[in-house]
C-alpha positions in Angstrom: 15.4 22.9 -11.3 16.3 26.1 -13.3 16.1 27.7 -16.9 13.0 26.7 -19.1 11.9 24.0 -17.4 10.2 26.2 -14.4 7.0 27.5 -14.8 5.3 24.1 -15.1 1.8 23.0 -13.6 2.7 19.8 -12.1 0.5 17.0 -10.7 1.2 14.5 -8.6 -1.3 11.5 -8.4 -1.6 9.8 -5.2 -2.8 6.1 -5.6 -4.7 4.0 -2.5 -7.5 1.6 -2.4 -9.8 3.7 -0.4 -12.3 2.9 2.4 -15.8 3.7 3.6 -16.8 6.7 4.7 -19.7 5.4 6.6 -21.9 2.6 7.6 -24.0 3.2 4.7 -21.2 2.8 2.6 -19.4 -0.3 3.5 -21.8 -2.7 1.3 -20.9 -0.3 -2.0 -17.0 -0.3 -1.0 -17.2 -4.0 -0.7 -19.3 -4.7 -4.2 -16.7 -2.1 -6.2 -13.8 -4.1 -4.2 -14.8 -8.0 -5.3 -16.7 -6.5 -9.1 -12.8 -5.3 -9.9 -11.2 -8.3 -12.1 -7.7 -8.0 -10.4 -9.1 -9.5 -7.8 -12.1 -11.7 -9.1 -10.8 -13.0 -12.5 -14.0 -14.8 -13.3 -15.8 -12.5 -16.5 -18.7 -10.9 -16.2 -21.9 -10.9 -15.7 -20.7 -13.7 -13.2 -17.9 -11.6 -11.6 -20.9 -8.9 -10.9 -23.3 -11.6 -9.4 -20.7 -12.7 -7.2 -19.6 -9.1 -5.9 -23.1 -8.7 -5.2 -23.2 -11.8 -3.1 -20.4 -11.4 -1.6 -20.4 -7.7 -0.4 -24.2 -8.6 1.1 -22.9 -11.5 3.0 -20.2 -9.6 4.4 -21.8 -6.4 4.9 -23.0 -6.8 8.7 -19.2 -8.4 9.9 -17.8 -5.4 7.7 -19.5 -3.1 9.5 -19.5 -4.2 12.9 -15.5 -3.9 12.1 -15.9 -0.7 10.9 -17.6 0.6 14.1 -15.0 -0.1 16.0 -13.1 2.8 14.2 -16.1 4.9 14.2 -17.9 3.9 12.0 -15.7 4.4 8.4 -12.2 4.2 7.3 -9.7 6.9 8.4 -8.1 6.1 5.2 -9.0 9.5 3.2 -7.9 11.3 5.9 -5.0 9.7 6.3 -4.3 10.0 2.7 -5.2 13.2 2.4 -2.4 14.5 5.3 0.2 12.3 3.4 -0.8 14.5 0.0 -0.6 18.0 1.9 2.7 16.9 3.4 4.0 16.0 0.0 2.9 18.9 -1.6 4.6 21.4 0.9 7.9 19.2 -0.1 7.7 19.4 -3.7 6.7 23.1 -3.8 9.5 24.2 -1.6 11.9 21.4 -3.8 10.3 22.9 -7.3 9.9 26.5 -6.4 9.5 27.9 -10.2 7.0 25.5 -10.8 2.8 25.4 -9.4 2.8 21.5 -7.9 -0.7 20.1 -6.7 -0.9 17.0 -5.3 -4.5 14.6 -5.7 -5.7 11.6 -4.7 -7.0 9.1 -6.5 -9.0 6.0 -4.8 -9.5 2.4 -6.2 -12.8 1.4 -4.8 -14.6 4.4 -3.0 -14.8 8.0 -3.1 -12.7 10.2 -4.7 -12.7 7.4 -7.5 -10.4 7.6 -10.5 -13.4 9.5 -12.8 -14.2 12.1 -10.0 -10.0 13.1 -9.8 -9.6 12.7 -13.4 -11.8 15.7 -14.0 -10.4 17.9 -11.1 -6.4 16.9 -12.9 -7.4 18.1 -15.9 -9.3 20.9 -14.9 -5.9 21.8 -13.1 -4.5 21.6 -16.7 -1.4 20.2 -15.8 1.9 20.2 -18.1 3.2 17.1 -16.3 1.8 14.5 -14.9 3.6 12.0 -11.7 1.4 9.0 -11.1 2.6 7.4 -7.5 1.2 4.6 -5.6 1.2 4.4 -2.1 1.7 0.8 -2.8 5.1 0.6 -2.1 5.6 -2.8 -3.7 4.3 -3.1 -7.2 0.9 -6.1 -7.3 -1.7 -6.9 -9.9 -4.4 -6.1 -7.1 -3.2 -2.7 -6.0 -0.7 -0.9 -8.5 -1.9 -2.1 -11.5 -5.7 -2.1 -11.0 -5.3 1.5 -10.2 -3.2 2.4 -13.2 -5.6 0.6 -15.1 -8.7 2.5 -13.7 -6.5 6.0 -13.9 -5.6 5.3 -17.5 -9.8 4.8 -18.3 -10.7 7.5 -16.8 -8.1 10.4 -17.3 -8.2 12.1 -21.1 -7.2 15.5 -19.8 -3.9 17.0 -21.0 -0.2 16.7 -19.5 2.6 14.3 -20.3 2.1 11.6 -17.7 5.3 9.2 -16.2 4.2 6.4 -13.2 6.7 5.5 -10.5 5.6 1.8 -10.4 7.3 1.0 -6.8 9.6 1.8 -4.4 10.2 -1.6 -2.2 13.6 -0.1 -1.1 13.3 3.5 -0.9 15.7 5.1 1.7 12.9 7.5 3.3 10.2 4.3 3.3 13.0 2.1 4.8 14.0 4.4 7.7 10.6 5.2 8.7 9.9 1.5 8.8 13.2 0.9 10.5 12.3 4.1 13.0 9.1 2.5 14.3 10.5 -1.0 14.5 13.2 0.7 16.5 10.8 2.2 18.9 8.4 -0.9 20.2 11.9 -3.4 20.1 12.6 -0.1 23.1 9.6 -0.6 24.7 10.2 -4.7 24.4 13.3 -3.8 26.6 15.3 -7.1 27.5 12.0 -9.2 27.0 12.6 -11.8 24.2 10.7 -10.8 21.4 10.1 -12.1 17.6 10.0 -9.0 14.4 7.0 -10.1 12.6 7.0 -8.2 9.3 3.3 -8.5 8.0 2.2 -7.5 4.8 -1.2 -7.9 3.0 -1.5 -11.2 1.4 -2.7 -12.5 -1.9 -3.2 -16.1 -3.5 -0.1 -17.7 -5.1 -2.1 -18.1 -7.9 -1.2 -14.8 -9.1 2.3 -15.2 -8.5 2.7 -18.5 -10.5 0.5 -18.0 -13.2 0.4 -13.7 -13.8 4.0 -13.3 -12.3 3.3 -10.8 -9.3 5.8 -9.8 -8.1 4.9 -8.9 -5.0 6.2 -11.6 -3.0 9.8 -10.8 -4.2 9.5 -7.4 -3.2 8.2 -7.9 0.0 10.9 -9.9 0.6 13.3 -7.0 0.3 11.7 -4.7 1.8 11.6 -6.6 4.9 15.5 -7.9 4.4 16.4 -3.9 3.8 14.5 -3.2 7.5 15.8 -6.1 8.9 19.3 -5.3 8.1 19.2 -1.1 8.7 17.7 -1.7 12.2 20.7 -4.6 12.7 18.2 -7.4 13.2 19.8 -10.8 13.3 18.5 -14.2 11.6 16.2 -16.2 13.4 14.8 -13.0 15.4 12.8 -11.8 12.2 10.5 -13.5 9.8 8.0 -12.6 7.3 3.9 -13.3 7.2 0.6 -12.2 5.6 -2.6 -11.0 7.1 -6.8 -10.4 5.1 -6.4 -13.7 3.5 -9.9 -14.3 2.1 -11.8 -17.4 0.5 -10.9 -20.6 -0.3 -7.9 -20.6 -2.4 -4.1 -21.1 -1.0 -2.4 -18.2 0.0 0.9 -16.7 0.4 2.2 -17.8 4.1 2.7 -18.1 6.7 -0.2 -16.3 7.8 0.6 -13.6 10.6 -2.4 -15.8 13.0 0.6 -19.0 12.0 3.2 -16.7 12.9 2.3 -15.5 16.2 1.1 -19.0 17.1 4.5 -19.8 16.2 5.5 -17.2 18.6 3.4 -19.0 21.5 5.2 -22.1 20.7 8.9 -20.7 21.0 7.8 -18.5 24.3 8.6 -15.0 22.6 6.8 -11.8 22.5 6.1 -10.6 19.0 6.6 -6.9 17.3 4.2 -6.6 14.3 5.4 -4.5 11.4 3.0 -3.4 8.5 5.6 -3.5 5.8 2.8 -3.1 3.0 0.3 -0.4 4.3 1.3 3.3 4.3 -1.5 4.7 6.6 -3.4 3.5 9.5 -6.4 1.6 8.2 -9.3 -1.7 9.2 -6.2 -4.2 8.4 -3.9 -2.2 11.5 -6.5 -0.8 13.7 -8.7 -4.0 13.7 -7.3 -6.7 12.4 -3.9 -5.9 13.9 -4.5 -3.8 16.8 -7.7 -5.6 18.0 -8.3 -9.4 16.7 -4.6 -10.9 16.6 -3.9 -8.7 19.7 -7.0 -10.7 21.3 -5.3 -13.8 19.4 -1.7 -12.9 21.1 -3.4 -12.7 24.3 -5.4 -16.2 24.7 -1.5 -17.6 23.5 0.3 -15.8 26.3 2.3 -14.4 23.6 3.7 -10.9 25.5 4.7 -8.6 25.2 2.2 -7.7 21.7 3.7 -4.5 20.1 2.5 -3.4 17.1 5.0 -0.5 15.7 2.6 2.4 13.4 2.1 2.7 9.6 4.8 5.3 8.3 2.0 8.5 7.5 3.6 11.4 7.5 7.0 10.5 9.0 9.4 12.8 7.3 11.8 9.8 5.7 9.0 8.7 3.9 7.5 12.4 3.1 11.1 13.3 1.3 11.0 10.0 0.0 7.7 10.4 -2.2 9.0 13.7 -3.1 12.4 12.2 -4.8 10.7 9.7 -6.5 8.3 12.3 -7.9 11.3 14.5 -8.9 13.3 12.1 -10.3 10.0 11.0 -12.3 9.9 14.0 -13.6 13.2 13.4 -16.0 11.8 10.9 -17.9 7.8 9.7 -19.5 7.8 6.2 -18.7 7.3 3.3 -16.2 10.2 3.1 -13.8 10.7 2.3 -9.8 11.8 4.8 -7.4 15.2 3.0 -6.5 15.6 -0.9 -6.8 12.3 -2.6 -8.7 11.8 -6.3 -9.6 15.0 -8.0 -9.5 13.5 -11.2 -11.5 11.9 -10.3 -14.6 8.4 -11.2 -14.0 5.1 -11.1 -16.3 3.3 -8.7 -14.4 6.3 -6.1 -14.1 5.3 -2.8 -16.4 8.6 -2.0 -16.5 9.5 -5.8 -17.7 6.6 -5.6 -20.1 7.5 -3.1 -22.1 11.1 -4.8 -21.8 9.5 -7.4 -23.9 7.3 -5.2 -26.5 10.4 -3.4 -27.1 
């Protein structure tokens, strides 16, 4: 960009739920997790009570998972590299202007409130908030907005890139590592399973989430860039906790499904931007285990996108292109129904 719009202090917000740093810390990342309403609807103080019974039943399994990647979550880390790679792209794609990227985490350290204050310290002009959701939810996008919005009084004109579910850069990398482990698969039959974190139906029958939808086509805009044929891919959902019905099949159905047909299976993490528990455990370790014990081979798991360059430039357009305009809008193809939950829908309506 030229003229009088150079010059600007820009920041870029960088939205994730976070992870434990420690052992210590897995019982408070698991009470801030359950205490948020977006994903325990019941009010308060009983929403509280049950966060704190929850998080202490589940501390011990929570950590014992947790040790098997040393001990915390390499998600900050993770996070942090995709932030630094980002910025380096922005400042070299906005050279009259002084970019700095920040990260902002829902449920542990740096929280909302500890990177409002560093933001507006920064004194920004403008202000890109960016999810590394990649498909807009009620439990990721818009819990995180929500705590941002709270916590943030600092100055600069502030725009939100809502999602991004078919993003060239986000669909190449995706299609990049599903091309890699199909090569390793060589001419052994094997099954694409496209797993993405799941979430109870409830939310998308009575909040209209539209999550589903947009995990849909993100996985039919893989699908089709890495030439996958019908019948060879299918779509399923992993974390599924509690008692209520969740979106399915579940990836444990799927690569029991697998077992059944006599395929091998490569997992794809369509939802998950870095490498995390739900890839390096419950991927890479338990339904590995699972794949095993079913004589489902070969088990290929292809790697979260990080800082693969497609998706590095991709981040960076939709953070320029936010930059035009002060409202709510996706990076490239949104919501294709128009759905409750859709802040781009919503204000739709209220206009």
């Amino acid at each position: 960009m030229n003229g009088p719009l150079n010059g600007r202090r820009i920041a870029v917000v960088l939205f994730n739920l976070g992870g434990p740093d420690d052992q210590a810390s897995v019982k408070p990342f698991l009470f801030n997790l359950f205490r948020d309403p977006a994903i325990i609807g019941l009010p308060n103080p009983f929403r509280t009570l049950l966060a704190h019974l929850i998080s202490s039943r589940r501390e011990a399994s929570s950590q014992a998972n947790y040790a098997l990647m040393g001990g915390g979550s390499p998600l900050l880390a993770e996070t942090r590299k995709q932030a630094a790679a980002l910025a380096e792209v922005l400042s070299s794609r906005l050279p009259g202007d002084t970019v700095r990227t920040f990260v902002a985490m829902r449920y542990w350290s740096p929280l909302s409130e500890e990177t409002a204050t560093e933001v507006a310290a920064f004194a920004p002009d403008e202000i890109v908030l960016l999810p590394l959701y990649p498909q807009f939810s009620t439990t990721t996008t818009q819990s995180s907005l929500k705590a941002w919005q709270e916590a943030y009084t600092g100055p600069g004109g502030s725009r939100t890139v809502c999602c991004y579910p078919e993003a060239p850069g986000w669909i190449e990398a995706q299609a990049d590592g599903v091309r890699a482990k199909l090569a390793d698969a060589g001419d052994r039959p094997v099954r694409v399973l496209f797993s993405a974190h799941g979430i109870p139906e409830s939310l998308i029958a009575k909040k209209g989430d539209p999550y589903q939808e947009q995990i849909e086509t993100t996985c039919a805009a893989i699908a089709e860039r890495v030439g996958l044929a019908e019948g060879v891919w299918s779509i399923c959902y992993q974390s599924r906790v509690g008692p209520m019905k969740w979106l399915g099949p579940s990836t444990i159905e799927a690569i029991e499904q697998a077992a059944r047909d006599g395929v091998g299976v490569v997992v794809a993490p369509v939802a998950f931007v870095s490498e995390h528990i739900e890839t390096l455990v419950e991927l890479d370790i338990e339904y590995a285990e699972l794949a095993h014990n079913l004589g489902v081979t070969p088990y290929l798991r292809s790697p979260a996108v990080g800082v693969a360059a497609p998706f590095i430039q991709t981040l960076a357009e939709a953070a320029v292109e936010a930059l035009s305009r002060t409202d709510v809008a996706p990076y490239g193809p949104g919501c294709r129904a128009d759905w409750k939950a859709c802040p781009r829908s919503c204000k739709r309506r209220a206009a």
